[in-house]
Each structure stands twice: as C-alpha cells, then as structure tokens.
C-alpha positions in Angstrom: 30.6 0.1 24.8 33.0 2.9 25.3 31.3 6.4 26.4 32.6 8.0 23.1 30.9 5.3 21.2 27.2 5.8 23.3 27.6 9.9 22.4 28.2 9.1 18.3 25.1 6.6 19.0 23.1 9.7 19.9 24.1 12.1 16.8 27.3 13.2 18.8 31.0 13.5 17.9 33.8 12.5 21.0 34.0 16.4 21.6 30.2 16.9 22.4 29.3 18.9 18.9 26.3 17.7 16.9 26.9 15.0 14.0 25.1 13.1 12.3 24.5 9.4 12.8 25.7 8.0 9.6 25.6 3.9 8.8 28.5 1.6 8.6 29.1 -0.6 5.9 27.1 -3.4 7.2 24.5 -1.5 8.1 24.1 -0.2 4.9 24.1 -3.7 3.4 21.5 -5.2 6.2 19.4 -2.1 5.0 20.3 -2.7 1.3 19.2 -6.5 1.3 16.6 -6.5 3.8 14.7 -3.2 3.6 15.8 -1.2 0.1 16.4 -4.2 -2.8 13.0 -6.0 -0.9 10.6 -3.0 -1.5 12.0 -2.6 -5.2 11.2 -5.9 -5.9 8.1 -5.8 -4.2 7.1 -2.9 -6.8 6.8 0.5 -5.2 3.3 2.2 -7.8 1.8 -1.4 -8.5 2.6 -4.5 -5.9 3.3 -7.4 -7.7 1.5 -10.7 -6.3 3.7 -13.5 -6.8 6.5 -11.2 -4.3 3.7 -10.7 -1.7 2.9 -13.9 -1.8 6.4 -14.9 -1.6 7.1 -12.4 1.2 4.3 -13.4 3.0 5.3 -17.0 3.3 9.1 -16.3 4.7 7.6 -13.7 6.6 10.1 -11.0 4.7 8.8 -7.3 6.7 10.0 -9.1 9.9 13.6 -8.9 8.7 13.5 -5.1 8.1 11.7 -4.3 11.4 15.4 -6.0 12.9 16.9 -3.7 10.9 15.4 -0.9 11.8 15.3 -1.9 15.7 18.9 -3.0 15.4 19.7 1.0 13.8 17.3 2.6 16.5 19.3 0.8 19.0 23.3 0.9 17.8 22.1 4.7 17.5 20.4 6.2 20.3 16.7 6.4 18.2 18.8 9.3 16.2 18.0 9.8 12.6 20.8 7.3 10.7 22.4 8.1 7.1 22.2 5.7 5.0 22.9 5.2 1.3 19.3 4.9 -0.6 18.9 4.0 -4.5 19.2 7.8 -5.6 21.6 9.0 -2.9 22.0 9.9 0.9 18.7 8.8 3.0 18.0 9.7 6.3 16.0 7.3 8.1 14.0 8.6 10.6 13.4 5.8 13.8 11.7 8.0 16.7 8.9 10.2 17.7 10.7 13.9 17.9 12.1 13.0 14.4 8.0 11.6 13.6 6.5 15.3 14.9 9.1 17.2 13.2 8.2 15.4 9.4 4.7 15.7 9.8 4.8 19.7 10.4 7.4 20.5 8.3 5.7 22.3 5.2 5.9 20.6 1.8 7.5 23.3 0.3 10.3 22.3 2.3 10.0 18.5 2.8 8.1 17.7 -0.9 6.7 14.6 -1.8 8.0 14.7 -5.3 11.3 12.7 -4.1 13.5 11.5 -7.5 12.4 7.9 -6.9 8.8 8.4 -6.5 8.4 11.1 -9.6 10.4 8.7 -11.8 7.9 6.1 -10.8 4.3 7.8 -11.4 5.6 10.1 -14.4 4.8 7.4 -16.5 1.5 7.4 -15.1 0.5 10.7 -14.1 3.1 13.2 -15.2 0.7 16.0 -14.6 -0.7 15.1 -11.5 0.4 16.6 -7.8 3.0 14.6 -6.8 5.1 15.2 -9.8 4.4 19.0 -9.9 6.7 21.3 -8.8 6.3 24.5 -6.8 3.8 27.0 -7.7 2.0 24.8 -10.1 2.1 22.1 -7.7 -0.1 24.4 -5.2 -2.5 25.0 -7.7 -3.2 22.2 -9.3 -3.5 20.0 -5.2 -5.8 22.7 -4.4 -8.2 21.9 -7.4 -7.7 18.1 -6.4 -8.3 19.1 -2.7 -12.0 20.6 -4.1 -12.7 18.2 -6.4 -12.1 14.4 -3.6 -13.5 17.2 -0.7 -10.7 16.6 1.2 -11.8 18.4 4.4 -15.6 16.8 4.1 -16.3 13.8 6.2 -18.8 12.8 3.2 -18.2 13.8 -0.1 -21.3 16.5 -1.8 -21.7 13.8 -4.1 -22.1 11.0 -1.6 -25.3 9.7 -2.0 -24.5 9.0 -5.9 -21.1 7.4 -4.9 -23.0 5.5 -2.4 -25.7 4.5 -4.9 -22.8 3.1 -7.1 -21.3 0.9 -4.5 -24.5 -0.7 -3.6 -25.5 -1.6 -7.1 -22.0 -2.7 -7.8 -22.3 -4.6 -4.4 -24.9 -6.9 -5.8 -22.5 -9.0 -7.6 -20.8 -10.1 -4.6 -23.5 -10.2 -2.4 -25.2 -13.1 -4.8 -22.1 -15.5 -4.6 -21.2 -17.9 -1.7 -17.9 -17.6 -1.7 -15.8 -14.0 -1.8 -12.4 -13.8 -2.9 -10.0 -11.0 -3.6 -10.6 -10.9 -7.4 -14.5 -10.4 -7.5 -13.5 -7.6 -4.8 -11.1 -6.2 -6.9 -13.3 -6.2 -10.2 -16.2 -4.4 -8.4 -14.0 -1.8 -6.6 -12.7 -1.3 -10.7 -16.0 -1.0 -11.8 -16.9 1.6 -8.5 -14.0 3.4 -9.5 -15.1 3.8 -13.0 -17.7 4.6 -12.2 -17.1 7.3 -9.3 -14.4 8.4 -11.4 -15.8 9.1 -15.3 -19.3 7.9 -15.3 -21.2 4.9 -15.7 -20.3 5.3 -20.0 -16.4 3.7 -18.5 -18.1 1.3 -16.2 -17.2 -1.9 -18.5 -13.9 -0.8 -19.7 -11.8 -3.3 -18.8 -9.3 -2.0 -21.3 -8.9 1.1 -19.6 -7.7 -0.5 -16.7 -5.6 -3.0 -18.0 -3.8 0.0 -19.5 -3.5 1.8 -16.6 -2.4 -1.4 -14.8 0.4 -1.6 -17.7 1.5 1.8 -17.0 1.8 1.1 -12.9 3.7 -2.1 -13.8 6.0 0.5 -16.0 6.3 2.5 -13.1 7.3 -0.3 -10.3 11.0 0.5 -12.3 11.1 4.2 -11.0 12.6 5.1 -14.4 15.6 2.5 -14.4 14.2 0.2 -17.2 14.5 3.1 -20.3 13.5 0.9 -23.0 9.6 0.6 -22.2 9.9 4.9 -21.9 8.5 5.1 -25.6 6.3 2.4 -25.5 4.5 3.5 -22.2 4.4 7.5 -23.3 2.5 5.7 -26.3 0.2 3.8 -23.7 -0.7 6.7 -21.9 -1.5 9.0 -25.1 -4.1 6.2 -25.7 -5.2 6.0 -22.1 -5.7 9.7 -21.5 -7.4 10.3 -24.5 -9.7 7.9 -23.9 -10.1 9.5 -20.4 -10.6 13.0 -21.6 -13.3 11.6 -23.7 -15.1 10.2 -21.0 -15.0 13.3 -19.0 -15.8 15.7 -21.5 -19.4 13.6 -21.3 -19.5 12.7 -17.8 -22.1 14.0 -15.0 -21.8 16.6 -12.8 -20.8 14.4 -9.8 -18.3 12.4 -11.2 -14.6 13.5 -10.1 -13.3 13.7 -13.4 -16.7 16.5 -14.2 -15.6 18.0 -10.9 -12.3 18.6 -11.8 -13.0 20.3 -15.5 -15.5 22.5 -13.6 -11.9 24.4 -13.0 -10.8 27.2 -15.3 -7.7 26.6 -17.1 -7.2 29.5 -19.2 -3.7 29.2 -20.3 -3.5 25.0 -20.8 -1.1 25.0 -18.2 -3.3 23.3 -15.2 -4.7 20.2 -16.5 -7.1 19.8 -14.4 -8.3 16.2 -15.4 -4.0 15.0 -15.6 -5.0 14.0 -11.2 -8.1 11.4 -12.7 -5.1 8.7 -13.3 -4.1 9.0 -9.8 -8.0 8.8 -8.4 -8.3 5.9 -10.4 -4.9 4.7 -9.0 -6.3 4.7 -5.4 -9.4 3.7 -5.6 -9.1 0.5 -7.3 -6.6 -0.1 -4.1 -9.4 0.1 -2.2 -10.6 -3.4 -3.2 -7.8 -5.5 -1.7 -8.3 -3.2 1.4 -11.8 -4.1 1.8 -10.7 -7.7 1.2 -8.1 -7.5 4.3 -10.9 -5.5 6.3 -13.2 -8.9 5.8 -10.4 -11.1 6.7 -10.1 -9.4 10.1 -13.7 -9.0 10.9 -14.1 -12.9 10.0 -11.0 -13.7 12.3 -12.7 -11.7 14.6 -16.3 -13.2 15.4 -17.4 -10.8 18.6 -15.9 -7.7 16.0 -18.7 -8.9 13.3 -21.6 -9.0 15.5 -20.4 -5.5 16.8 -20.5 -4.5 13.0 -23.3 -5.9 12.3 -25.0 -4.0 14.5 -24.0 -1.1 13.5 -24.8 -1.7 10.1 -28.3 -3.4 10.4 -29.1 -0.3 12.1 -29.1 2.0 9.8 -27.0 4.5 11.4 -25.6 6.8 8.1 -23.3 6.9 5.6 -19.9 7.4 8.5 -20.5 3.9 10.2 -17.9 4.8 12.7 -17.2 1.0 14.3 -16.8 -0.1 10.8 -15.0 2.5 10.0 -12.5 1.9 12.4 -11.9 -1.6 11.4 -11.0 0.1 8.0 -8.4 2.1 9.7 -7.1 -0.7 11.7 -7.0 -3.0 8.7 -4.3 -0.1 7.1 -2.4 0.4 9.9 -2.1 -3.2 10.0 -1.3 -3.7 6.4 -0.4 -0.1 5.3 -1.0 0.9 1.4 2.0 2.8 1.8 4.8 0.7 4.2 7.6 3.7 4.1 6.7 7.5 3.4 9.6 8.8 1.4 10.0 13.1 1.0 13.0 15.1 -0.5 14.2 18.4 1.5 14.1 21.4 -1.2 16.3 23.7 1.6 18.9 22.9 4.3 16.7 21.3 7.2 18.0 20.0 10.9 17.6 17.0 12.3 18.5 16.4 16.0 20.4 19.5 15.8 22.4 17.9 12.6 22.0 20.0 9.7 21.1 18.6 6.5 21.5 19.9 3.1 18.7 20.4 0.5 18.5 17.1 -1.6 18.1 15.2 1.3 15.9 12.6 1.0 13.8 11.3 4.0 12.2 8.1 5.1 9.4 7.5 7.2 9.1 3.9 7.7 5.4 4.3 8.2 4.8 0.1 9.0 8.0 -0.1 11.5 6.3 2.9 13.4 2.6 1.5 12.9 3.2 -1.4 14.8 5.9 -0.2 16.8 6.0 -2.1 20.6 7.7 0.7 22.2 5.0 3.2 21.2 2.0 1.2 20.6 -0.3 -0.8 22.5 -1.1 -4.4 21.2 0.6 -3.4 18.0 0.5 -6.8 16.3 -3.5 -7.1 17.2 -6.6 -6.3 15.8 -8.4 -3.2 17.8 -10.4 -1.3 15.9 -11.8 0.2 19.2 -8.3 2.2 19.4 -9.6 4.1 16.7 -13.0 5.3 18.6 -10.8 7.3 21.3 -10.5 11.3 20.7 -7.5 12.0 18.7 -6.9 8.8 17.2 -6.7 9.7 14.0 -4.0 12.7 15.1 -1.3 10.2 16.8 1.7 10.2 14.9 2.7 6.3 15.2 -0.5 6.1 13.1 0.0 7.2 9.8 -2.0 5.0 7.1 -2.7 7.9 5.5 0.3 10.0 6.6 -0.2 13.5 8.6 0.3 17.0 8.2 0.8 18.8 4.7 1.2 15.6 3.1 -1.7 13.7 4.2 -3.9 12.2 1.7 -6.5 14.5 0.5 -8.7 11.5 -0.6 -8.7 10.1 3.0 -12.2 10.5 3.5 -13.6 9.4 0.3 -11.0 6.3 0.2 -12.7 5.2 3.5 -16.2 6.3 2.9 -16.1 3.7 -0.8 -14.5 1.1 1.7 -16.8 1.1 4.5 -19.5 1.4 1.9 -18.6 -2.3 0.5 -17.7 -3.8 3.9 -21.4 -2.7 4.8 -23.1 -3.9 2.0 -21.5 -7.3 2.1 -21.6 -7.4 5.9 -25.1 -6.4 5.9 -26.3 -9.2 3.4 -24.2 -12.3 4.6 -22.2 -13.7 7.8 -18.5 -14.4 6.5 -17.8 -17.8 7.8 -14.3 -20.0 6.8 -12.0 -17.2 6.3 -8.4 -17.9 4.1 -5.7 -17.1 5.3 -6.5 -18.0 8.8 -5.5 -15.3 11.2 -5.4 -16.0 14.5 -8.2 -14.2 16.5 -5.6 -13.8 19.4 -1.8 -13.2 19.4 0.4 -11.0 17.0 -1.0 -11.2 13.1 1.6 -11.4 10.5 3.0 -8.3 9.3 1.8 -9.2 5.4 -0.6 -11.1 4.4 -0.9 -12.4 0.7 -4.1 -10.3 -0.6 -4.1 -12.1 -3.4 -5.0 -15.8 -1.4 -7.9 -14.4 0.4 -11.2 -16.3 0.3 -14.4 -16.0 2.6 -17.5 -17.8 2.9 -20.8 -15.9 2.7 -24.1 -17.5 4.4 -27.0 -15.3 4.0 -28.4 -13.7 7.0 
C-alpha cells in the first residue's frame, strides 16, 4: 500500500488536509448486504423470530463484525461514509469517535433520526424520541420523573416488586421454563407496573400494540397499513387512557398524569406505549440471563447465594449477570442519531443531517478493546466504573442513555431472583458452552430450562 493510500486510510487527502473517509462501491455493498438489508429484515421496533432464528443458525452478526473490522482496518479506525437507507451514514469504528457521541448533547446529535421516527410514529407518535426540540425537553423530563431515572430503586419499588413476585408464581410451579411463559409473565408485570392490575389480563391490548411494532419494523416504507394502524392505535390509546385515568398512584401511567398539561400540548401519558414497549423486552432478557447462569454452574451457586440471602432489592451479582447478558446480546445492536448542526469528526466536518451509527454489538464485544469479549463475566461488571466504559453501552451513555435503565434492570433481576431462588435450572436449550467464545445471537425464541425445586 502506497503512502498516499495509508494517509486517505486515516481521514487524509495526498496533500495532508483533513477528508473524510468515504466507502467504495464494494464497501458499500458488503455494508448493504451484510449489515444494513440484514437488520431491516431482522425488524428494527419489533424482532421478528423466524429471522433470529434463521440468523442464529448461519451465524449472520459474524458477517457484519468482518465488515466492520475489514472498514476499521482499509481505514485507519477513522469514521467511514457510507450510504445508509435514508442517506449519507457515518459509521463510527473507534474509541475517540465512541467519547465524542456519547458527550455530544442531543440537541445536537438527536435521537429522532428519519429511520427510527418513521419506525415508532406509528406507535408512539407523542412520545420522546419522536418529539422535537423544546417539546422534546419537556415531555423526557416528565418521563425522566415518572421511570426515576436517576434512582437506583424506583419510589414505587416495593409495589413493582410485589407484582413480580406474585406474577413469578406461575413459572416457579412448572418444571420446565421456556421463553413464552417468560414472556407472558413479563406482559402481565408490565401491565401491571404500567396501568394497574384492572389491564393485567388484557391480552388484546398487547396484541395490538404488538401489531403496531410489527407496523413499525417498515420505518414508514410500507404506506398502505398507515390508515389501518393510525386506526389501531386510536383504539389502543383509548383504551390506555382509560386505564390510567383509574389507575393507582404508583403505576407509571398515574405517575405521568400527576403532570400538568394546561394547554393539551404535553401528553403526558403518549410515553406509556413506549414503557410498555420496553418492558415486555425484558422477558426474553431474563430468558437469555437464565440461559447463561445455567451454562454457567459455579455463576448459579454464586447467585444463589446472593439471593437466598436476602440481601435487598439491588442484588448486585445478579445484577451484573443482567448487564452481561445485554452486552452479550444487546436490545439495541447499532445506536443510530442524526446531527441537527454541522459537527466534526476527526477533524472532518460534517453537515447537519448527518446521520450517525454506533454499532453498539461490534464495540460490545470488541477484541481489541475488551477482555474475553465473547465470554460470560459478569464479575467485570462489579469493578468501579463499569457501568461508565464506553465499549459498554447496553443501555447507551451520555445524553442519550436510557432513562428506564434502572427500572428495566430492577423488573429483570427481580424475576431472575424469584425463579433462581425457588428452583436449580438444570438442561439448559440452546446449549452454550460454559467455556470458549458464545455465539453472537442466540434464538430467544428456542430457549428451554429445566427447573428442580431447591
């Protein structure tokens, strides 16, 4: 490789003077087939199981983390140009770039990028993320109060713990635990945590919403279901507003129309669609949390202990395992923002429009900047500052971290414990192995463990 050639690989022309690192045609494609067109399909608001299951078996994540090591490589770790599905993209592959989107503000590197606001405006039109500027502020700060964002335990704790240990009970009495029991309890915890025990059996409600995150997978490019779904979500938020208007004081929904909204303009109950969007994901995270700690014999007893002994509501081991099964399997595999003014990169200015990817699984189990990336440590979560290191970002960093990180993992660890407590999980499906790299997906969706009563 010619000098010239190395200098354009680092964001520089033949002269010396800043440029950008922009794809080649082939690179685009590689990025197109094996990174872009695969997450589409894999459905971006609502994953669809038969493509996870699919993409677990060829082991598809594998062939963008080559792309992305082969672009971090041909370019000196710059940020690269590519072409993304609603314009230029710049994909960010190294740590300076990593520091840099994480303390940007939001008002300058938002979250409501055109793909991802065409996607949940079906859904949640008048939630956070598809809010705009001074609104926006107002109605996350409202959201912010009403999950406690900054609260290690949520004021209303002991009642959402109280749910999850009565809903716990109908796992706890089978022998076998698969994915689906998990994920109707978590739907019945959410319902629960969410608008009150009145929605607790409203299994229409969720199928709804489901519909709606199904409509949303299409990120606006399928316009014949538009009047259809802003029919289903008339239904679905009248039915929501109902159950709010009657639900107690420390349900979320309650929490949230404890807000003034003098002029109509707030909404503050338009978020509840979104809290029930997360935390019915939590079931298929507590699912792969059990896998691992069945894989993982010594990391059970460990648990166990901790559990058995009646320590609080934090659990901290078990915690971790929670945060190692997401960095693991992220929620979220790419963190995608839009810059709203003229933003440099590498000393490359960008113009505003730019939108920006994070590919938050590439850098989660990145070998250059991770230890044992492709293994189960929960214990790497117990060291001071875990939680701040950038190559971690299950539930991203800075401005744009998730406000409901704390009450997401206080539900989870709440249902690991009350299974974990009542039963040793014994013949685990998929088997993992307990040493070497794990898989970079796993198909939720197949997971079974047995349960033999302590």
């Amino acid at each position: 490789m010619s000098q010239s050639t190395r200098a354009v690989g680092r964001g520089l022309d033949a002269a010396g003077t800043a440029a950008p690192a922009v794809a080649g045609v082939a690179e685009n494609l590689r990025f197109l087939a094996t990174h872009t067109l695969p997450a589409f399909v894999r459905g971006f608001v609502n994953a669809r199981p038969i493509v996870v299951k699919a993409y677990a078996a060829v082991g598809q994540p594998a062939w963008s983390a080559a792309t992305l090591r082969a672009l971090r490589a041909r370019h000196g770790g710059a940020p690269v140009l590519l072409k993304g599905m609603s314009g230029p993209m710049l994909v960010l592959l190294d740590e300076p770039e990593l520091r840099q989107f994480y303390a940007e503000p939001v008002r300058t590197l938002a979250m409501d990028s055109p793909d991802k606001t065409a996607g949940l405006a079906v859904l949640e039109p008048t939630g956070v993320i598809c809010s705009h500027g001074e609104l926006r502020e107002q109605r996350r700060q409202v959201n912010d109060e009403v999950v406690a964002a900054a609260e290690a335990v949520h004021p209303c704790g002991s009642e959402y713990l109280a749910v999850v240990a009565d809903e716990s009970r109908r796992l706890t009495s089978r022998s076998l635990l698969d994915t689906p029991s998990m994920e109707r309890a978590m739907q019945r915890v959410t319902r629960r945590i969410v608008l009150g025990d009145a929605a607790a059996d409203d299994r229409q409600l969720t199928e709804w919403l489901f519909t709606l995150r199904n409509e949303g997978n299409w990120m606006g490019k399928r316009r014949k279901q538009t009047q259809a779904a802003r029919s289903l979500y008339a239904r679905a938020n009248a039915r929501i507003a109902a159950y709010a208007a009657a639900a107690p004081a420390h349900t979320l929904a309650a929490r949230a129309l404890a807000h003034p909204d003098p002029d109509g303009t707030l909404d503050p109950i338009g978020q509840t669609h979104h809290w029930l969007l997360a935390l019915d994901a939590l079931g298929p995270v507590a699912a792969r949390t059990l896998l691992l700690i069945a894989t993982h014999p010594a990391e059970q007893e460990a648990v166990f202990g901790e559990v058995s002994a009646g320590g609080g509501p934090l659990l901290p081991r078990l915690q971790a395992c929670v945060r190692e099964s997401l960095r693991l399997f992220p929620l979220v595999p790419d963190l995608v923002r839009v810059t709203r003014a003229s933003t440099t990169w590498r000393g490359v200015p960008y113009p505003a429009g730019t939108s920006v990817l994070v590919p938050a699984l590439f850098h989660n189990r990145d070998p250059h900047r991770v230890s044992a990336p492709d293994a189960f440590v929960p214990g790497r979560w117990l060291a001071p500052g875990a939680t701040g290191i950038l190559q971690f970002a299950p539930f991203s960093h800075g401005g744009g971290r998730c406000p409901g990180e704390n009450l997401g993992l206080l539900v989870t660890t709440a249902l690991c414990a009350e299974i974990l407590r009542a039963d040793r999980l014994t013949g685990a499906r998929p088997a993992l192995p307990s040493s070497g790299p794990l898989p970079l997906l796993v198909d939720t969706s197949g997971i079974r463990l047995g349960l033999v009563p302590r």
